[in-house]
C-alpha positions in Angstrom: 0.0 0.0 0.0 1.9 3.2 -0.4 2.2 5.5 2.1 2.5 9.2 2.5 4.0 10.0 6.1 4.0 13.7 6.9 5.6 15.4 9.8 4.5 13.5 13.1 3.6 10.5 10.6 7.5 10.4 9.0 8.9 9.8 13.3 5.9 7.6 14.2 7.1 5.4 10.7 10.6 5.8 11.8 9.7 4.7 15.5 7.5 1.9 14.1 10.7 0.6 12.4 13.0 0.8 15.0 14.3 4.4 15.0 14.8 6.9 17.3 14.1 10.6 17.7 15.8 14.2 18.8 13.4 15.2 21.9 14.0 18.8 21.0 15.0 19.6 17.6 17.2 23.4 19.4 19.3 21.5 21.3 20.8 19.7 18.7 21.4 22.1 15.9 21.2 25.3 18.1 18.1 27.1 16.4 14.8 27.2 16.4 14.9 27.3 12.4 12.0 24.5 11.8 9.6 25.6 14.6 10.2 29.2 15.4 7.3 29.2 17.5 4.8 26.6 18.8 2.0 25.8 16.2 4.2 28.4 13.8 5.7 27.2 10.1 9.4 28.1 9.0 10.4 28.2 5.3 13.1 25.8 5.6 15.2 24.8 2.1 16.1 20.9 1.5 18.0 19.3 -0.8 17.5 16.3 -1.6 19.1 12.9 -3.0 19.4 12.1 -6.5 17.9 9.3 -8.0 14.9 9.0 -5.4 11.2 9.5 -5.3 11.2 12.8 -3.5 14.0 14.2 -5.8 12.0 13.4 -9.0 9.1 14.9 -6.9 10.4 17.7 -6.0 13.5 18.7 -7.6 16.7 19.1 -6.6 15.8 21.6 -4.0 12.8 22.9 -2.7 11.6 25.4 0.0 9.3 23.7 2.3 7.4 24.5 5.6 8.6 23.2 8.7 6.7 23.3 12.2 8.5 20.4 14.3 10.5 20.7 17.3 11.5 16.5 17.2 13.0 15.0 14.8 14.9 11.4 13.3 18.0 10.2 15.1 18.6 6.8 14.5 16.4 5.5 11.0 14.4 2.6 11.6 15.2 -0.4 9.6 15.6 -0.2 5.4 15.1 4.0 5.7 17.3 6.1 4.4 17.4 9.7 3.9 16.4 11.4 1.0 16.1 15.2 1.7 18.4 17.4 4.3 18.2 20.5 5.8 21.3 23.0 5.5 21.5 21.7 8.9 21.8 18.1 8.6 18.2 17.2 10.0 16.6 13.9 7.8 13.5 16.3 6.5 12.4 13.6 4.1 13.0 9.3 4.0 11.9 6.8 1.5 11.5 3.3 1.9 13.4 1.7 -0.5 11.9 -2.0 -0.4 8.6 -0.8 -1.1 7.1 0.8 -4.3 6.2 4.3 -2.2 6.9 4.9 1.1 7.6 8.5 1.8 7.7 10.7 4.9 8.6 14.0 4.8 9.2 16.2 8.0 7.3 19.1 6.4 3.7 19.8 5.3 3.0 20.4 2.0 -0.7 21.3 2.8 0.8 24.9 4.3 1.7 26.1 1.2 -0.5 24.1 -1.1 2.2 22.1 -2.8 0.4 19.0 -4.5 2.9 17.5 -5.8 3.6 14.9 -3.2 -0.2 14.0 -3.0 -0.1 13.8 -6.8 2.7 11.0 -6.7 1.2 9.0 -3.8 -2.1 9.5 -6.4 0.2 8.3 -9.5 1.2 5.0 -6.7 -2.3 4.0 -6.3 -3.3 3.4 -9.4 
């Protein structure tokens, strides 16, 4: 079935698989870049990895909004990475076994951005 994991959804499908979470995204990268304030959105830019769903999705950069204050650690079992922040936080992972499984830190329904909910569309059918 594929799957479209956004924000909380990405940790609790990391966490599901094993992984692990930041508590509290400020202490480990020193700002409060992708949750200025509680229940507030941050333009943060990613860039992500060639060759992988989100990349053909998205391009090779994109400027997304942010509003989380945890975030992946440790990546649960067959994750792997496929979008960084400038600051090194996993904003988007893919699931490479399976035919989609994305989750991305952000939320694309802030700003209007279909094309994420286009390609988990394209997936079903």
């Amino acid at each position: 079935m594929p799957v479209l994991a956004i924000c909380r959804g990405m940790q609790l499908l990391d966490v599901y698989l094993g992984g692990t979470l930041y508590q509290h995204v400020p202490d480990v990268v020193g700002h409060d870049g992708h949750q200025p304030a509680r229940g507030c959105f941050a333009d943060v830019e990613v860039t992500t990895e060639a060759g992988s769903l989100v990349a053909k999705v998205m391009g090779e950069t994109a400027v997304v909004r942010c509003s989380h204050h945890q975030a992946l650690d440790r990546l649960g079992e067959g994750l792997v990475v496929t979008a960084r922040a400038a600051d090194g936080l996993a904003e988007a992972v893919e699931l490479p076994s399976a035919r989609f499984v994305v989750g991305v830190q952000w939320h694309p329904e802030e700003n209007a951005d279909e094309h994420l909910f286009r390609a988990l569309l394209d997936a079903m059918a």
